[in-house]
C-alpha positions as CSV (number, residue, x, y, z in Angstrom):
1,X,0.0,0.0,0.0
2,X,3.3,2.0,0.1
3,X,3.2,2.3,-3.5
4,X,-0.7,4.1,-3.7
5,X,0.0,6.1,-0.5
6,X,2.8,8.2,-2.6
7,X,1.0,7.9,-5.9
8,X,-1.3,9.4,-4.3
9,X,0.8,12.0,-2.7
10,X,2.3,12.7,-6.1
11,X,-1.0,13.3,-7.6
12,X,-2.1,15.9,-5.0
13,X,1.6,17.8,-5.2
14,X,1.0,18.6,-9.0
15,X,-2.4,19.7,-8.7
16,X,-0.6,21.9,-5.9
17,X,1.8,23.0,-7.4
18,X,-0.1,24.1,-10.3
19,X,-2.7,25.8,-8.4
20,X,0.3,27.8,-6.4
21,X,1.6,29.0,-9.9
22,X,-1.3,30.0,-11.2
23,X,-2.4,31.8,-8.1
24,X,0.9,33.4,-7.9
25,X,0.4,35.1,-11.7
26,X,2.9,32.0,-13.3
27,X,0.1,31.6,-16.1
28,X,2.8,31.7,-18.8
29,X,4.9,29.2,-17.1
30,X,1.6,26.4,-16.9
31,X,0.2,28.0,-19.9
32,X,3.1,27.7,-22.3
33,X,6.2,26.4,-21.4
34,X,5.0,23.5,-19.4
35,X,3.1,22.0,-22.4
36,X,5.7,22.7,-25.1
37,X,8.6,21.5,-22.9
38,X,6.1,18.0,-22.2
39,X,5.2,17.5,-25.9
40,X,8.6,17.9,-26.7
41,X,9.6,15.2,-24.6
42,X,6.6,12.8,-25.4
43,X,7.8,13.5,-29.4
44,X,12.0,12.8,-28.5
45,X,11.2,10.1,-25.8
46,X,9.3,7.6,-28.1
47,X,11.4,8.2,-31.1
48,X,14.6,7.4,-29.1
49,X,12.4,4.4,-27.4
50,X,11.7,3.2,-30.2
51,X,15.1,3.7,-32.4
52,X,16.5,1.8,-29.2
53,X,14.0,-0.9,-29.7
54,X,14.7,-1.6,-33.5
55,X,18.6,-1.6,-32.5
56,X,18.3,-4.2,-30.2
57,X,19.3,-7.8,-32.2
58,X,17.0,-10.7,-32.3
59,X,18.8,-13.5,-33.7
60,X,16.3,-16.0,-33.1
61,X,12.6,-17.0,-33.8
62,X,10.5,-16.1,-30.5
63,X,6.8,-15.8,-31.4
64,X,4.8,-16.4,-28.6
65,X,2.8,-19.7,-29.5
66,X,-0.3,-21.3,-28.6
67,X,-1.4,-23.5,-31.1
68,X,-0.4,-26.1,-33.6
69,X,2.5,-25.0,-35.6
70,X,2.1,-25.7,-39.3
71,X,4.1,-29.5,-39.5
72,X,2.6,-32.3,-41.8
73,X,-0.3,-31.8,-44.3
74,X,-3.3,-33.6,-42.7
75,X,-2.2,-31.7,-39.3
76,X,-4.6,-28.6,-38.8
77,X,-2.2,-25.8,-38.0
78,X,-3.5,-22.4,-35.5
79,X,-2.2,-19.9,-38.4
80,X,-3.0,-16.4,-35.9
81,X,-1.3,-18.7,-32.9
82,X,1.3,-19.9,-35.0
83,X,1.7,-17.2,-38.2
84,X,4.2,-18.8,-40.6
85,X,3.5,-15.9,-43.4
86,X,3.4,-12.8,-43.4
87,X,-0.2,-12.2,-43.8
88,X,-0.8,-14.4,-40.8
89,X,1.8,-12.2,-38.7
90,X,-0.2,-9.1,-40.4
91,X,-3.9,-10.5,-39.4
92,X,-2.6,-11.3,-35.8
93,X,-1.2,-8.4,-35.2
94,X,-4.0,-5.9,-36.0
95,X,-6.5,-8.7,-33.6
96,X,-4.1,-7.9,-30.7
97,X,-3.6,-4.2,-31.4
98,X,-7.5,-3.5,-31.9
99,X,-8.8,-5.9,-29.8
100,X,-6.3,-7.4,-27.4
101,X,-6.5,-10.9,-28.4
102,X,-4.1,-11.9,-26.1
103,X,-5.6,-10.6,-23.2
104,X,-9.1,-12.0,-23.8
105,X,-7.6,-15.3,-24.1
106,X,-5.8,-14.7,-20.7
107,X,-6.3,-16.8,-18.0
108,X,-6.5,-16.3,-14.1
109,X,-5.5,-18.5,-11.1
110,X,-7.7,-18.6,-8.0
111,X,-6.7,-20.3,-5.0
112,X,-9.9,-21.8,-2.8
113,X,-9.8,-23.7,0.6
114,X,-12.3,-25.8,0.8
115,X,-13.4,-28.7,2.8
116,X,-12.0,-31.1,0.9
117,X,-8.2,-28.8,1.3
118,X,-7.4,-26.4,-0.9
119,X,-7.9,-25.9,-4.4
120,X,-6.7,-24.3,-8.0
121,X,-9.4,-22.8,-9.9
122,X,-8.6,-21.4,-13.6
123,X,-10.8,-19.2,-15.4
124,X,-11.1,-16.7,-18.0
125,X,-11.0,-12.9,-17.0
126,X,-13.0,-11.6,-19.6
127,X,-14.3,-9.2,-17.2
128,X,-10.4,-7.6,-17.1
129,X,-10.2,-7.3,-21.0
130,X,-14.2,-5.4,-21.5
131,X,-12.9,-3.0,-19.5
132,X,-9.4,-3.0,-20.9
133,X,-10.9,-2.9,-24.3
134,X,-13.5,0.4,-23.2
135,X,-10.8,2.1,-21.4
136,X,-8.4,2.3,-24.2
137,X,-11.4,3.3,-27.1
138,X,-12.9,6.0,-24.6
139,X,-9.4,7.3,-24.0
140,X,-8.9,7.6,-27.9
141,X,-12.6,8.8,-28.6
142,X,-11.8,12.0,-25.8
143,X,-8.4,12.8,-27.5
144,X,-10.0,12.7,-30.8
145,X,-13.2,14.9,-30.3
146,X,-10.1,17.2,-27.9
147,X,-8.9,18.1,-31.3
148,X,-11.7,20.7,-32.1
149,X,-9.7,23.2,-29.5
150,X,-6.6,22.8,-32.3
151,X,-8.3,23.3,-35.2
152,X,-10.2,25.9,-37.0
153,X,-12.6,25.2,-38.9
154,X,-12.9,22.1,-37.2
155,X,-12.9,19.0,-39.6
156,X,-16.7,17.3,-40.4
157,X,-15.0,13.9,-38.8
158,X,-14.4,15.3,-34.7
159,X,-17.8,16.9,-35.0
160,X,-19.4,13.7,-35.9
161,X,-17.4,11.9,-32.9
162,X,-18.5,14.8,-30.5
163,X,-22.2,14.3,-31.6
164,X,-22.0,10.7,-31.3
165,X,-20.4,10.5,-28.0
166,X,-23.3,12.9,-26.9
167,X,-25.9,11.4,-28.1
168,X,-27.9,10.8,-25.0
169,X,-28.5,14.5,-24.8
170,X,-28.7,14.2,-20.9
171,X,-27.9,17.5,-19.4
172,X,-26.8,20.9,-20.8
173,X,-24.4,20.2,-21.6
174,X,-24.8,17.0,-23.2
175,X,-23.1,14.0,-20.9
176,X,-19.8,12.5,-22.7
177,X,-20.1,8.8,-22.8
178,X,-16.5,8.6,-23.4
179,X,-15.9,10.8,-20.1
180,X,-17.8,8.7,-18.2
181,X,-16.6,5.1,-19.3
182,X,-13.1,6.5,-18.7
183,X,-13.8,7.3,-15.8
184,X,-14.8,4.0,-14.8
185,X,-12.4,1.9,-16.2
186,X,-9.9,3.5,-14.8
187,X,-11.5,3.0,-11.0
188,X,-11.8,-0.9,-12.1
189,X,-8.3,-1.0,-13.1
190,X,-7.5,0.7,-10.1
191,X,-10.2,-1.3,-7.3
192,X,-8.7,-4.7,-9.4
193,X,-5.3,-3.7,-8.2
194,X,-6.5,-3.3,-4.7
195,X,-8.5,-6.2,-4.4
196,X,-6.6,-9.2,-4.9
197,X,-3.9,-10.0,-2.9
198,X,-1.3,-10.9,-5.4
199,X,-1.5,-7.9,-7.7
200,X,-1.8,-5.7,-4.6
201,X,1.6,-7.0,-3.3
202,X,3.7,-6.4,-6.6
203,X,1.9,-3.3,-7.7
204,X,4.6,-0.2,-7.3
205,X,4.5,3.5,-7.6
206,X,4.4,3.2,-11.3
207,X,1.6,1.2,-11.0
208,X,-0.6,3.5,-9.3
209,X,1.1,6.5,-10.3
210,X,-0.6,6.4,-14.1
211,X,-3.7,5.4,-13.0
212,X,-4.3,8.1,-10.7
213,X,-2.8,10.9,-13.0
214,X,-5.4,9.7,-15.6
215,X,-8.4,9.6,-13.0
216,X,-7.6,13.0,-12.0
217,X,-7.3,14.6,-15.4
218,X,-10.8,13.2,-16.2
219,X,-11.9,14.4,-12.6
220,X,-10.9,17.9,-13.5
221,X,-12.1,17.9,-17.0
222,X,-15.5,17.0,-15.8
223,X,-15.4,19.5,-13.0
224,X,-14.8,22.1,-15.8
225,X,-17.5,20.7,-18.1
226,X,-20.1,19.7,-15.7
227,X,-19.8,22.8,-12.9
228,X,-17.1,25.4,-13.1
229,X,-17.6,27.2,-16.3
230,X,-14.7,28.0,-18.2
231,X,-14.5,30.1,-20.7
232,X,-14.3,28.4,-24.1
233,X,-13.6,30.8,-26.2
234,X,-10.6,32.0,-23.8
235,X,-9.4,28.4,-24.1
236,X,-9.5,28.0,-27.7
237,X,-7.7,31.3,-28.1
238,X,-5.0,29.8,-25.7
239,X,-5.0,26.0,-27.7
240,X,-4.8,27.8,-31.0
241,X,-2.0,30.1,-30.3
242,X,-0.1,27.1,-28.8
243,X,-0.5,25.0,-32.1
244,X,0.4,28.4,-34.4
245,X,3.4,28.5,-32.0
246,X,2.0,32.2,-31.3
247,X,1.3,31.8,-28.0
248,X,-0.8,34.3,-25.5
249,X,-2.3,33.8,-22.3
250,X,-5.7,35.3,-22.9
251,X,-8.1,36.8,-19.6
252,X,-11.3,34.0,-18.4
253,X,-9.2,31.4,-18.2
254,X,-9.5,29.9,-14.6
255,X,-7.1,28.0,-12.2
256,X,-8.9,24.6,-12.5
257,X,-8.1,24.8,-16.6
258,X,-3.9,25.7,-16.4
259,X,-4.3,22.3,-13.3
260,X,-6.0,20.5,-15.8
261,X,-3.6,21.4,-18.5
262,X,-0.7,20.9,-16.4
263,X,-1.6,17.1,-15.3
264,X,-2.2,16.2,-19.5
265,X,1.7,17.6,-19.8
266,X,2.8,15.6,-17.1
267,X,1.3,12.0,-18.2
268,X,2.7,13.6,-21.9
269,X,6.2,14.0,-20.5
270,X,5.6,11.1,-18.5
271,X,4.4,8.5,-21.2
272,X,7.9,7.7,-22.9
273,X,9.1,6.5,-19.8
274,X,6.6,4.3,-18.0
275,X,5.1,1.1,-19.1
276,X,2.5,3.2,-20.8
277,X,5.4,2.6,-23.9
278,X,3.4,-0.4,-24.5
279,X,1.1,1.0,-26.9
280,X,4.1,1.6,-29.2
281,X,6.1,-1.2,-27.8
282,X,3.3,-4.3,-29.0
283,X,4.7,-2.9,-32.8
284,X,8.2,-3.9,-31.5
285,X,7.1,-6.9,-29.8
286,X,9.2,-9.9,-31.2
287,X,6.6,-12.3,-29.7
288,X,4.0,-10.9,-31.7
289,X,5.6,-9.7,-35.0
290,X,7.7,-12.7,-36.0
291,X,7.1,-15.4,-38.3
292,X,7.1,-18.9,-36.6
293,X,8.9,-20.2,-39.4
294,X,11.9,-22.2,-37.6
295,X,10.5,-25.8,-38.8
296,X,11.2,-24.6,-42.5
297,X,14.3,-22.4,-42.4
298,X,17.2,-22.5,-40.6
299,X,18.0,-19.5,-38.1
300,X,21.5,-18.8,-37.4
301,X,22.9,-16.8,-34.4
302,X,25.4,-13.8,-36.1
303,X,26.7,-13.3,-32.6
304,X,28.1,-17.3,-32.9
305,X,31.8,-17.5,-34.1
306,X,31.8,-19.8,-37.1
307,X,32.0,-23.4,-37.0
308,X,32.1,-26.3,-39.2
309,X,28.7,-27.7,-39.0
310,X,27.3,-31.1,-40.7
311,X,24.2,-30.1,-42.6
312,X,21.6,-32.6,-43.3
313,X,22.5,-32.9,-46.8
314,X,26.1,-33.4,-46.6
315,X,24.6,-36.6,-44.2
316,X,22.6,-38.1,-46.5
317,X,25.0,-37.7,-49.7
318,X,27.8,-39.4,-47.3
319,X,25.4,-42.0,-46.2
320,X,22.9,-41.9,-49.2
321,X,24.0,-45.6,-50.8
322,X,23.4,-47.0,-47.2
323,X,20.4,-45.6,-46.5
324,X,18.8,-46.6,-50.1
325,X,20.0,-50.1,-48.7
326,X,18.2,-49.8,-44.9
327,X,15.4,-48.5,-47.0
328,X,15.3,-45.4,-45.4
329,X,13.4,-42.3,-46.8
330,X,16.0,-40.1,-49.0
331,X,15.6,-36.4,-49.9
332,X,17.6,-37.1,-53.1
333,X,16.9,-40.4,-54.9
334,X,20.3,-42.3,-56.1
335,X,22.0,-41.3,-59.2
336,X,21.8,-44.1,-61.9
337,X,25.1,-46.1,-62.2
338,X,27.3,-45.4,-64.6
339,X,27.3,-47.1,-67.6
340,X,31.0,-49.3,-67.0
341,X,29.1,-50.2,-63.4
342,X,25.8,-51.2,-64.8
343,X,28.2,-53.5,-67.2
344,X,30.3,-54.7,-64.4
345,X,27.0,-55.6,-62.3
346,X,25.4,-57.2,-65.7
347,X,28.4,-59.9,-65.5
348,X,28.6,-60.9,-62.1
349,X,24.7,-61.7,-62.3
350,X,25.7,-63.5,-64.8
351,X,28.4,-65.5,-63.1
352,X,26.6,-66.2,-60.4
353,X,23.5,-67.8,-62.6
C-alpha cells in the first residue's frame, strides 16, 4: 500500500503546485512552457524508445505460441497462434492491437480452501479485457473529439465523434459517454489492483502512479464541463496560439483549466518513460511480429563465431548408398550407375546364374 500512498501524494503535489503557480500570476509558465517542454519530450522520448528498440538484435525466432504449428499436411495448424507468413503475422497483429486478443484469451489462477483442502481454480477474466478494451477506445474517442480546440474550422469527422459520444443529450451540456466510461475503467483497473492480494503485493509507484494521474485529469475535465464554467472561447484562443506557435495567455481562463492542462503535460512528459510505452512497444514486440517459421528455415545466431557444421545434406550424400540399402526415406533419390558399373553388375549376375 506503500506504492498508492505516494502515488497518491504525487498526484495531490502537481495539482498543488499548479494551483500555487497559477495563483501566484505564473500563467505563462503552466500555460506555455509546461506544455511545449512536455510535448517535446513525449515526441523525442518515443522516437529514441523506439530507435532503441529496432537496434536491439534478435537473432532467433521467438513468437509467442499457442497453437499447432504448421508441420505435416493432414495436421490442422493455429495460423494467428502460430503465423508462418506474413499475412498471418499481419492479421494477428491488427487482432491484438485493436482488440487485445491476447488478453481476452488470458487466463487467471484462484486459490480456494475448501473442505476437501485447498484448491486451483482457472478461469477466463473476460471481465479484465471489457474493460481494458473500453478504457483504451474511450481514451482515444476523448483525445479525438479534444482536437476541435486545435483546429479551426474544425474538420466534419471530430464533429461527428462529439455528436455521437453525446448522443444521450442528458444535461446541458450533453453527458460525454466517453468521459464517463473513462472514468470508470480507470477505477476498475485501479479497485482490481486493490483487491486481490497478489496484484496488490507487486503493484509499485508506477503502477498506481498512471492510473491516478489519468483519474484526475478526467476528474478535473469533468469539474470544468459539468460545474465550473470556463470560458471556451478564452481556451480556444490559448490552444490555437499554442498550435500556431504564437502563443498568448488570454483573460477568463480559470485555475482549475492551467491544473487541468498541467496534469495532460505531465502524463505527456511522463508517457515515454513508464510502461505506458506499450502502446508503441506491441509494434516492436518480437513475440508478436515474428514469423514462426523455424520448422522450415534454418535461423543462425550472427553473434556465434563460425564453426564447421554437418548439414543434413552433406549426411545423407555421405550415407545416401546406405540408407537406399536400410530402406530409409531419402531427400535425393540415387543417381543411376554409370554405364561401366551397370556393365560390371550385368556380368557378375551372370556368373553367379
Amino acid at each position: 500500500m506503500g506504492g498508492l500512498i505516494f502515488a497518491k501524494f504525487l498526484v495531490i503535489a502537481l495539482i498543488a503546485i499548479a494551483w500555487l503557480g497559477v495563483s501566484s500570476g505564473a500563467e505563462y509558465l503552466f500555460g506555455v512552457v509546461v506544455p511545449y517542454a512536455a510535448f517535446l519530450t513525449f515526441v523525442l522520448g518515443i522516437v529514441l524508445k523506439v530507435v532503441d528498440w529496432g537496434k536491439s538484435p534478435v537473432p532467433f525466432r521467438i513468437p509467442t505460441t499457442g497453437g499447432q504449428a504448421k508441420s505435416l499436411d493432414w495436421v490442422k495448424p493455429q495460423p494467428l497462434d502460430n503465423p508462418t507468413t506474413s499475412g498471418q503475422t499481419v492479421l494477428r497483429m491488427l487482432l491484438e492491437v485493436f482488440t487485445f486478443r491476447s488478453l481476452f484469451r488470458n487466463t487467471q489462477m484462484e486459490y480456494h480452501q475448501t473442505p476437501d483442502g485447498p484448491k486451483v481454480r482457472y478461469g477466463a477474466e473476460y471481465l479484465l479485457w471489457i474493460n481494458a478494451l473500453l478504457f483504451h477506445y474511450a481514451f482515444l474517442v476523448v483525445v479525438l473529439w479534444h482536437l476541435r480546440f486545435f483546429m479551426d474550422p474544425v474538420p466534419a469527422l471530430v464533429e461527428y465523434i462529439e455528436l455521437v459520444d453525446g448522443f444521450m443529450e442528458v444535461g446541458l451540456p450533453g453527458l460525454m459517454i466517453s468521459g464517463v466510461i473513462l472514468f470508470a475503467t480507470v477505477g476498475f483497473l485501479l479497485q482490481r489492483r486493490l483487491y486481490y492480494s497478489h496484484l496488490r503485493y507487486i503493484s509499485l509507484v508506477q503502477d498506481y502512479f498512471p492510473l491516478l494521474l489519468i483519474m484526475a485529469i478526467a476528474i478535473t475535465g469533468i469539474l470544468m464541463r459539468y460545474w465550473f464554467k470556463v470560458d471556451m472561447i478564452a481556451v480556444k484562443e490559448l490552444t490555437m496560439g499554442l498550435i500556431s506557435f504564437r502563443p498568448a495567455i488570454p483573460e477568463g481562463v480559470g485555475a482549475l483549466f492551467y491544473i487541468h492542462l498541467f496534469l495532460v503535460s505531465v502524463l505527456l512528459a511522463y508517457f515515454p518513460f513508464s510502461k505506458l510505452m506499450h502502446a508503441p512497444g506491441v509494434l516492436m514486440s518480437p513475440t508478436r511480429n515474428m514469423i514462426n517459421n523455424s520448422r522450415a528455415v534454418r535461423h543462425v545466431n550472427p553473434w556465434n563465431y563460425p564453426v564447421r557444421v554437418h548439414t543434413y545434406e552433406e549426411y545423407e550424400d555421405e550415407f545416401r548408398e546406405v540408407m537406399a540399402e536400410a530402406g530409409l526415406p531419402l531427400d535425393k533419390p540415387l543417381p543411376p550407375p554409370a554405364p561401366e558399373e551397370a556393365a560390371a553388375e550385368g556380368e557378375s549376375d551372370s556368373k553367379e546364374a
